[in-house]
C-alpha positions in Angstrom: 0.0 0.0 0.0 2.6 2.7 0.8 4.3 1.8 -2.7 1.1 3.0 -4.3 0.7 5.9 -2.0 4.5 6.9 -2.9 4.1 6.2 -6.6 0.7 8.6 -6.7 2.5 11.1 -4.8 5.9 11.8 -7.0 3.5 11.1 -9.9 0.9 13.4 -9.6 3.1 15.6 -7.5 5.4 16.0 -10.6 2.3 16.2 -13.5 0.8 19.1 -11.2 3.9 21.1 -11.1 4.4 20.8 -14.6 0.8 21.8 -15.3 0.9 25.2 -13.1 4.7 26.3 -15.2 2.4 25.7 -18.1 -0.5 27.7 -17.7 1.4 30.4 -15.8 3.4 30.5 -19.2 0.2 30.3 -21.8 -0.7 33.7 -21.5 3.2 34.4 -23.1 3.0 31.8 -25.5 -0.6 30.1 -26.1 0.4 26.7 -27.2 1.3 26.2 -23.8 -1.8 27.1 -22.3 -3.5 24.4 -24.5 -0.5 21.8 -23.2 -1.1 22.5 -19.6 -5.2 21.3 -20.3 -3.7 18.2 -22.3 -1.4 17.4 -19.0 -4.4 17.5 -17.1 -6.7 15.5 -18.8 -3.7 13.0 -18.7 -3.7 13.5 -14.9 -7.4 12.6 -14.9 -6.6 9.4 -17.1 -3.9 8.3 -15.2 -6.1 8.8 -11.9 -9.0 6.8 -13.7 -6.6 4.4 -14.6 -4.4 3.6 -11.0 -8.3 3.5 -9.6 -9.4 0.9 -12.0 -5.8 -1.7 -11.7 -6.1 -1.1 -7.7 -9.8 -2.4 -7.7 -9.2 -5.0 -10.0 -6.1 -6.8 -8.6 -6.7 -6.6 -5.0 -4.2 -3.8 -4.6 -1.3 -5.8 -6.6 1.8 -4.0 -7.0 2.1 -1.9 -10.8 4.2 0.4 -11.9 2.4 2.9 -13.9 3.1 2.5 -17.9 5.5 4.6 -19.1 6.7 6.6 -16.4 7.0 4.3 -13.9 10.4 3.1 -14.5 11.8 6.4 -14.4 10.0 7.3 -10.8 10.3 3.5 -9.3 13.7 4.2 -7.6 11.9 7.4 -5.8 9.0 5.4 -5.2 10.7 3.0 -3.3 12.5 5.2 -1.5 9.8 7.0 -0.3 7.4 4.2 0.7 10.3 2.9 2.6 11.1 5.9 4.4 7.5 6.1 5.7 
């Protein structure tokens, strides 16, 4: 449980930072305003998506596809510094 808690954290931690520096910027440059929605609508996905695997494999360990490689090292350390 705290691996998925630490994966949701740096995950959606990471996509809402990037989405604020975007729509701070889109009123500079507009096709970053209309990349900060697209980031998150990706969040929402993602969120649908981690709800959905948790429910249907009795909370079995995933790594979330394509990213999760990149943030499993942080994950782990987190969930095991908790």
């Amino acid at each position: 449980m705290k691996y998925h808690a630490a994966q949701s954290t740096i995950f959606f931690g990471g996509m809402t930072v990037i989405f604020w520096l975007l729509y701070s910027l889109g009123p500079v440059i507009g096709l970053l305003f209309v990349l900060s929605w697209l980031v998150f609508i990706l969040s929402i996905v993602g969120w649908v998506f981690c709800l959905v695997r948790a429910n249907s494999y009795g909370g079995a360990r995933f790594k979330l596809p394509i990213v999760g490689d990149l943030i499993t090292p942080y994950v782990e350390q987190l969930a095991n510094a908790v």
